[in-house]
C-alpha positions as a printed NumPy array, in Angstrom:
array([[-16.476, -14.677,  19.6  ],
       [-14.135, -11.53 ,  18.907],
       [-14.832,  -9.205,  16.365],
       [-11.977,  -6.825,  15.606],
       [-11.946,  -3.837,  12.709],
       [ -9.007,  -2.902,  11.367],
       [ -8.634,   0.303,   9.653],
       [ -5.772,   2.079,   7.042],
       [ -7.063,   5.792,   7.016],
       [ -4.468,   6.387,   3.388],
       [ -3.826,   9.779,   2.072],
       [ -5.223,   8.391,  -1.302],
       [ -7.178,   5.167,  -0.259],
       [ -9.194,   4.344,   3.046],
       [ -9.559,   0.509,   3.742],
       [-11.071,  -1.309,   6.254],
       [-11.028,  -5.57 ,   7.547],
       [-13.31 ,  -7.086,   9.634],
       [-12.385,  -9.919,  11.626],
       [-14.476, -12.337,  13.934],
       [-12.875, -14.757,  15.501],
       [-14.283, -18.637,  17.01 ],
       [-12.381, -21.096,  19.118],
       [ -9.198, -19.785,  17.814],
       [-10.24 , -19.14 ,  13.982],
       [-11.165, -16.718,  11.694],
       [-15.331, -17.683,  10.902],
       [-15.845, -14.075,   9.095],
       [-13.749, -11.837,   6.7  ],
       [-14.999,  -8.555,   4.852],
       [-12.592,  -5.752,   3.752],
       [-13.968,  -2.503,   1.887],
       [-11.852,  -0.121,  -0.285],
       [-12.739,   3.618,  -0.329],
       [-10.821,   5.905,  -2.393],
       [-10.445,   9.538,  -0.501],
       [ -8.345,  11.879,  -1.689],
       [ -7.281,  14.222,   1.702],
       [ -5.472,  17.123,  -0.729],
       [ -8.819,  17.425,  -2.165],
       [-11.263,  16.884,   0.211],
       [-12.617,  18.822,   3.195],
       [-10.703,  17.176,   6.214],
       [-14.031,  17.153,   8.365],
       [-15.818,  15.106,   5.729],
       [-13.423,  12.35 ,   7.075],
       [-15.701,  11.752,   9.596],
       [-18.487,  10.718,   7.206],
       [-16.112,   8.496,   5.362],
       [-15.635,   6.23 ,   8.33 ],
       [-19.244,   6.545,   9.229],
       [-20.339,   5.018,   5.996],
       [-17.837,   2.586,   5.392],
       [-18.785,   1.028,   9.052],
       [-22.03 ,   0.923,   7.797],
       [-20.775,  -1.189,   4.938],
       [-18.686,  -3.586,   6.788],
       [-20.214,  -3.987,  10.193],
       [-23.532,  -2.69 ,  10.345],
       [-25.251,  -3.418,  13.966],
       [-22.305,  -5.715,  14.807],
       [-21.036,  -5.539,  18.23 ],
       [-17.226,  -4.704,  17.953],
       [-14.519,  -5.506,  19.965],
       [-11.957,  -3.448,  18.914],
       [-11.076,  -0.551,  16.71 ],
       [ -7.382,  -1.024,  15.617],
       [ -5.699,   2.033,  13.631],
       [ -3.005,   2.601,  11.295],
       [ -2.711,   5.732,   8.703],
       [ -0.624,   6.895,   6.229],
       [ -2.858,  10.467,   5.377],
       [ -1.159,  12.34 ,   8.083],
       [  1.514,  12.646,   5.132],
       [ -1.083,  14.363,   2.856],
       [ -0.593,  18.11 ,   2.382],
       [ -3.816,  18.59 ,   3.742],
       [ -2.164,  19.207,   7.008],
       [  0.442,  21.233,   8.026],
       [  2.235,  18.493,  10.455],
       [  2.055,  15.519,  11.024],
       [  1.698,  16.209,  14.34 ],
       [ -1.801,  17.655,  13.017],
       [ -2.896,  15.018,  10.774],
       [ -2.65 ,  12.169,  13.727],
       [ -4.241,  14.096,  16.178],
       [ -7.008,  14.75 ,  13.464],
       [ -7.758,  11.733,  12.114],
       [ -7.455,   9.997,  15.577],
       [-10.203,  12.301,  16.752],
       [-12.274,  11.302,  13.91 ],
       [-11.825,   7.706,  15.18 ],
       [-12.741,   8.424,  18.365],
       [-16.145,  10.07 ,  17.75 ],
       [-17.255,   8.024,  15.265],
       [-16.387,   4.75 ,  17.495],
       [-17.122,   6.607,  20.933],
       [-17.216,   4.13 ,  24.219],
       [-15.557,   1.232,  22.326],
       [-12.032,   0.212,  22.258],
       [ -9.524,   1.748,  20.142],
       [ -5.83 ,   1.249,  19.662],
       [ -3.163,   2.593,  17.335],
       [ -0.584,   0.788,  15.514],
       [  3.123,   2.117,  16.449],
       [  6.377,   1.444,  14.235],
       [  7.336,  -0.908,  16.559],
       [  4.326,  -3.59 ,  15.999],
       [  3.216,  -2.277,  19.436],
       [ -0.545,  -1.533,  19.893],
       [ -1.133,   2.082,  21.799],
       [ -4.076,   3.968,  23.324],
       [ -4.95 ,   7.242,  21.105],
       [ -3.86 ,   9.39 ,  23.959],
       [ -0.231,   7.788,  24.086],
       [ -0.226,   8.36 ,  20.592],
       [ -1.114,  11.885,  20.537],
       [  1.69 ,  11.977,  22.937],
       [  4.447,  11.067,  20.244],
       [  2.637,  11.296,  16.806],
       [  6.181,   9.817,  15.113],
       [  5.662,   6.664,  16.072],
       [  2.289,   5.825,  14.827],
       [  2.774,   8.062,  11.56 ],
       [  2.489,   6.215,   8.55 ],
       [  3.206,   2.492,  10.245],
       [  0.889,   0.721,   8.155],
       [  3.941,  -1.369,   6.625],
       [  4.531,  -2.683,  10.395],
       [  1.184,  -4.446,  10.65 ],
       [  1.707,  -6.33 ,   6.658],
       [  4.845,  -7.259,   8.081],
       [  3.963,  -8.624,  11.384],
       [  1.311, -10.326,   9.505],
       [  3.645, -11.809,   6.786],
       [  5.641, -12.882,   9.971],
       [  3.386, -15.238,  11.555],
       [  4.05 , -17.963,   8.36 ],
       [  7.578, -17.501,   7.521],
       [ 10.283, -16.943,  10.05 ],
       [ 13.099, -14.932,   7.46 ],
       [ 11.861, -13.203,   4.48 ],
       [ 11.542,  -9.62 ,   2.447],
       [  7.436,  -8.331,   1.842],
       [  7.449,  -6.249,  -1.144],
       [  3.904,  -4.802,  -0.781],
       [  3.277,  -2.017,  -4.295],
       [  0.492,   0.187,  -3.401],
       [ -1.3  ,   2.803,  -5.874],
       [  0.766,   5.286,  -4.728],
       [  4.352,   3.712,  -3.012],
       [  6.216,   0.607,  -2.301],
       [  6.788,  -0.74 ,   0.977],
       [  9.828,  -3.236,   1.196],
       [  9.944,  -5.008,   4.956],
       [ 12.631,  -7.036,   6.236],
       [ 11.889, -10.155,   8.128],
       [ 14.299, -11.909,  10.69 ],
       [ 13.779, -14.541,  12.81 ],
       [  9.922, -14.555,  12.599],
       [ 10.138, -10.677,  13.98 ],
       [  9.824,  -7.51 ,  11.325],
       [ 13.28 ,  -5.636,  11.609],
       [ 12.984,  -3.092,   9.564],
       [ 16.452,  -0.397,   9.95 ],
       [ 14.16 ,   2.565,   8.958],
       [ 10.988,   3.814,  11.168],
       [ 10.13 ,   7.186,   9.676],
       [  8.94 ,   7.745,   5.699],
       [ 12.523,   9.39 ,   5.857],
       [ 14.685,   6.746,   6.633],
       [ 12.746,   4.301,   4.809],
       [ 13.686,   6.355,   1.679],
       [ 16.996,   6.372,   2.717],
       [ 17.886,   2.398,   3.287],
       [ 15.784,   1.18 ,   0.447],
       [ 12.73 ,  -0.08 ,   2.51 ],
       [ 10.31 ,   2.874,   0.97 ],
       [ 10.233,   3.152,  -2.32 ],
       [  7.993,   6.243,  -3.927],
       [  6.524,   4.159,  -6.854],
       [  3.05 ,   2.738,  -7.309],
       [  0.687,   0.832,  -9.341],
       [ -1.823,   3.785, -10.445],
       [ -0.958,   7.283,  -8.593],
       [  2.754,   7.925,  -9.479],
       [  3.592,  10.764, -12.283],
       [  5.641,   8.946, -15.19 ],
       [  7.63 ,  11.862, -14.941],
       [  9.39 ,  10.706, -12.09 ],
       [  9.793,   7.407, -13.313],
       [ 12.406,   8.46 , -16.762],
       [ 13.66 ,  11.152, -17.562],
       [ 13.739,  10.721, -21.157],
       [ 12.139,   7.831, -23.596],
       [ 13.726,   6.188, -26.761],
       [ 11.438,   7.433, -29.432],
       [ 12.491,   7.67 , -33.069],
       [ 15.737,   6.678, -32.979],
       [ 16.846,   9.413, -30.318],
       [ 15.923,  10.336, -26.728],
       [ 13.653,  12.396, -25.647],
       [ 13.388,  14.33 , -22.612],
       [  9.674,  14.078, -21.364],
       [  7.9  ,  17.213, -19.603],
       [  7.463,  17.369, -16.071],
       [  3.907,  18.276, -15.676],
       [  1.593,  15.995, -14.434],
       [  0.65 ,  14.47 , -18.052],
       [ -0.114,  11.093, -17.01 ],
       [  0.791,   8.523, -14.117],
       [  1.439,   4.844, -13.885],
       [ -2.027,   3.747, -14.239],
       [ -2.009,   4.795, -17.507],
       [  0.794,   2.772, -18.704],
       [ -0.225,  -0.455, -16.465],
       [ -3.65 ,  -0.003, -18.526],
       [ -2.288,   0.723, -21.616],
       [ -0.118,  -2.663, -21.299],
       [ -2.932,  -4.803, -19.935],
       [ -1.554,  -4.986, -16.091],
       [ -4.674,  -3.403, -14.939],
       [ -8.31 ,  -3.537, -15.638],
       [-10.299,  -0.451, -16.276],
       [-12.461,  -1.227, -13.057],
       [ -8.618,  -1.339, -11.28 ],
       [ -7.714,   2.166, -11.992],
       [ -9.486,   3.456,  -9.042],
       [ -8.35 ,   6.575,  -8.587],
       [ -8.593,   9.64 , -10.838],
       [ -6.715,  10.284, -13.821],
       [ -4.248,  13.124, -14.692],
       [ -6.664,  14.978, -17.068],
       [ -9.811,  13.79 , -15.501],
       [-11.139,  11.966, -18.211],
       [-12.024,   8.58 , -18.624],
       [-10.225,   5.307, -17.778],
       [-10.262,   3.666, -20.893],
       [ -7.073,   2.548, -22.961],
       [ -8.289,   5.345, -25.487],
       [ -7.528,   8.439, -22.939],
       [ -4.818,   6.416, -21.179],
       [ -2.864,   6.581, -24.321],
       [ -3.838,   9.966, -25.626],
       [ -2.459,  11.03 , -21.767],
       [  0.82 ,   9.034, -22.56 ],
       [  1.456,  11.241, -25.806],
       [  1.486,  14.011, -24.057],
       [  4.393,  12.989, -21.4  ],
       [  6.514,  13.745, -24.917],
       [  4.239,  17.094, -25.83 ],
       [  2.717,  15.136, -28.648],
       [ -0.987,  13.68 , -28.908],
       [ -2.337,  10.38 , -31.127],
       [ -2.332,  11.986, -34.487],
       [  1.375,  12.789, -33.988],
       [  2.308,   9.035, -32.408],
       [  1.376,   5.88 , -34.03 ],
       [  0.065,   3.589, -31.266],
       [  2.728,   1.003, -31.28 ],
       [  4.787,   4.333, -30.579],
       [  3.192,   5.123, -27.557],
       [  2.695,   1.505, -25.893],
       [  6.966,   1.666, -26.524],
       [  6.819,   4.415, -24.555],
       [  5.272,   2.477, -21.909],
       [  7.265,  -0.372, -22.188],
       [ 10.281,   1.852, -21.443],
       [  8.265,   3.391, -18.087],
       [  7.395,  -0.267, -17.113],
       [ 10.603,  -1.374, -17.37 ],
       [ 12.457,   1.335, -15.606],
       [  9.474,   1.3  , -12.658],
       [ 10.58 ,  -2.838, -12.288],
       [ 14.123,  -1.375, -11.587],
       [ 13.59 ,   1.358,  -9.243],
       [ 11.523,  -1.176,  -6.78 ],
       [ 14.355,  -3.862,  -8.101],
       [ 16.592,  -1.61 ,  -6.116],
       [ 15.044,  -1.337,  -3.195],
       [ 14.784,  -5.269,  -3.096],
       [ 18.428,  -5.249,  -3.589],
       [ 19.175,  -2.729,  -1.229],
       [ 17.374,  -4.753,   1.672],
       [ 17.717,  -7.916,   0.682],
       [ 21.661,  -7.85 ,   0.093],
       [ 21.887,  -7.019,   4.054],
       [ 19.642, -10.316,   4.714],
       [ 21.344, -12.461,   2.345],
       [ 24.87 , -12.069,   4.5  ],
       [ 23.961, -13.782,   7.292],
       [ 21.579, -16.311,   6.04 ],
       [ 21.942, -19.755,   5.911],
       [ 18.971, -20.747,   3.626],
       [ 17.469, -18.993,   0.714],
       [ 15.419, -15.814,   1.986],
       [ 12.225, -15.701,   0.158],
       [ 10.504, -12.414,  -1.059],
       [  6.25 , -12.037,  -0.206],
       [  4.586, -10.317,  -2.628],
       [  1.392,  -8.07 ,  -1.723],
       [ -0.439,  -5.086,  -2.729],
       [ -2.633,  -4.172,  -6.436],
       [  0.971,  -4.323,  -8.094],
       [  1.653,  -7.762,  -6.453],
       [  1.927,  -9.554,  -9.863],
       [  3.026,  -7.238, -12.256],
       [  5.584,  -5.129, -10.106],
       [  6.596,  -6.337,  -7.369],
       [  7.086,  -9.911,  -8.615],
       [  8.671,  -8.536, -11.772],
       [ 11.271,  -6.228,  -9.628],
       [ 11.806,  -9.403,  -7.383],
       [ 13.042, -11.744, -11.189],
       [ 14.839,  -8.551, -11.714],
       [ 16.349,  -8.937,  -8.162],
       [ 17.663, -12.538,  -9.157],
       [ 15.48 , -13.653,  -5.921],
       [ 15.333, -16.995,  -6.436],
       [ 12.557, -17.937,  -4.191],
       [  8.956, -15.399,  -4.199],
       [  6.067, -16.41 ,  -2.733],
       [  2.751, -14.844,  -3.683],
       [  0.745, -13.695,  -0.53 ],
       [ -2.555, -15.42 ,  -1.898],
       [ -0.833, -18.208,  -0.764],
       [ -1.511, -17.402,   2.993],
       [ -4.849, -15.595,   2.902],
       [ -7.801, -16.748,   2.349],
       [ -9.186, -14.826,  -0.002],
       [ -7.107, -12.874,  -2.665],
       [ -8.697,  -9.445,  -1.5  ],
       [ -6.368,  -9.4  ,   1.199],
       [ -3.728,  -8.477,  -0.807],
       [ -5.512,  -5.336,  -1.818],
       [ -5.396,  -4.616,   1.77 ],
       [ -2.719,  -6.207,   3.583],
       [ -1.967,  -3.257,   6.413],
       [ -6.058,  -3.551,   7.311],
       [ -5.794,  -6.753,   7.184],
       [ -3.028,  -7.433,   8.726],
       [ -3.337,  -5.006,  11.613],
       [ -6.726,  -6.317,  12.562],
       [ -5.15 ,  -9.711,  12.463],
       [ -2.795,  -8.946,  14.992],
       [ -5.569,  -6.609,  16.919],
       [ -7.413,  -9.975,  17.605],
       [ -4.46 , -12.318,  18.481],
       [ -3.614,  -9.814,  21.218],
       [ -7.078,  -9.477,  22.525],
       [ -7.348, -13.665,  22.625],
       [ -3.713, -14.043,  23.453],
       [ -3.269, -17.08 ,  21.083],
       [ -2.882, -17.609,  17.836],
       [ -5.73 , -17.404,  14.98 ],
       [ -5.995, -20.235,  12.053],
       [ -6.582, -18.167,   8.37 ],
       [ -7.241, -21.79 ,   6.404],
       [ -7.658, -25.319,   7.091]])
């Protein structure tokens, strides 16, 4: 037996994935969700986090392996990146001390913590490389479109092998393969620029007013229990707040909007949210499509599997999307698929052969 966990230390959201492994398939599965915001927590208390959530997941289970990916060397709570690797890579270390570890690269490769100290670039903020690799092993050409609480990773596949063009945040911004928009965490404000609102548009403020989670709630895409992170005023996560926070995006409040005002308001956001990710799908996708003999299908992944990423895939015209549930064996993954994904791929390298997910 193998037991491998996989960790994605986000700037916003720390997950974990357990994996043991018999005669070449998967007997156990756990995954646990912690949000953790770095810009406002003490960096050190980072430590703790990891120590409690292996608590959670593994207990006194013997591990095999420690794989790691991150994303939070991004976070402002650093100066560098450089910094922010080499931090939360010594967290790693002392809280898993005499056991394995290895670090996801932007390559798919799997690296000791001291080569990646070495060259922090290429193990910042690869997480995308492990869902894709993942998404890999089942269909041999394809586009993931994984939508996060905070951004959207869109990953090329090409014969059965990830090939993304872009390897840093950077020139995944640049190509259409990163796209800044997210289920819960992203301010509306960078979403429109104006609204349609009695007849006229209206230029909306650019303070932090409210963020997607409030429109996905107000429309019904997301359960209260869903919005997991904190909201833009700090009050509660109830359609009642998410809508007085919407008013204000337009420096109004509920007794100046009617409520079928402000849910057009978040149609608008909604729609115009579908068609920046819609982009991105095009943008990658188009470069696919011209050498492609069959119809490329687009995965979908992530909290905003359904209600964005599918949507900006219709919008797309893709003809073919496949839903990731459809490969996993339990829907969680989806919430998770770098974790998951990465300690997939951590345990296929330490058996050398292939894993079964379902029967």
């Amino acid at each position: 037996m193998v037991t491998v966990l996989g960790w994605d230390i986000g700037g916003a959201n720390t997950k974990a994935a357990l994996i043991k492994t018999k005669d070449g398939k998967i007997v156990d599965f756990q995954t646990v969700i912690e949000y953790f915001p770095f810009w406002k927590r003490n960096t050190n208390q980072l430590c703790d986090l990891l120590t409690k959530i292996r608590r959670e997941i593994s207990g006194s289970t013997k591990l095999d392996c420690v794989a790691v990916t991150m994303t939070a060397e991004l976070s402002d709570a650093y100066n560098t990146k450089r910094e922010g690797v080499s931090h939360i890579l010594h967290c790693v270390a002392k809280i898993f001390t005499g056991l394995p570890i290895v670090v996801l690269s932007v390559d798919g490769n799997l690296l000791t913590t001291t080569a990646a100290k070495l060259d922090p670039r290429i193990v910042a903020s690869a997480n995308w490389a492990a869902t894709g690799w993942m998404v890999s092993q089942y269909i041999r050409d394809g586009v993931v479109v994984d939508v996060g609480s905070t951004s959207t990773s869109i990953i090329p596949i090409v014969n059965g092998k990830v090939a993304a063009a872009g390897k840093t945040d950077l020139d995944k911004l640049a190509n259409g393969e990163l796209v800044y928009t997210g289920s819960l965490r992203t301010n509306v404000a960078t979403v429109v620029s104006s609204v349609t609102l009695r007849g006229c548009r209206v230029r909306v403020s650019s303070e932090l007013f409210a963020q997607s989670g409030d429109v996905h709630l107000i429309l019904g895409n997301i359960k209260e229990a869903e919005y997991t992170c904190e909201t833009a005023d700090g009050r509660g996560k109830t359609r009642y707040y998410a809508l007085a926070r919407l008013a204000r995006l337009v420096c109004a409040d509920t007794d100046m909007l009617a409520e079928k005002e402000i849910i057009k308001i978040a149609r608008y956001i909604y729609s115009a949210q579908v068609a920046k990710i819609a982009a991105g799908i095009t943008q990658v996708y188009s470069k696919l499509k011209e050498n492609a003999k069959n119809t490329i299908p687009v995965v979908t992944t992530g909290l905003g599997k359904d209600f964005l990423a599918k949507k900006a895939a219709e919008k797309a015209k893709i003809k073919k999307i496949i839903d990731i549930d459809e490969f996993m064996p339990v829907s969680a993954a989806a919430m998770l698929s770098p974790a998951v994904g990465l300690a997939f791929m951590a345990a296929v390298k330490l058996k050398g052969e292939k894993l079964i997910w379902k029967q």
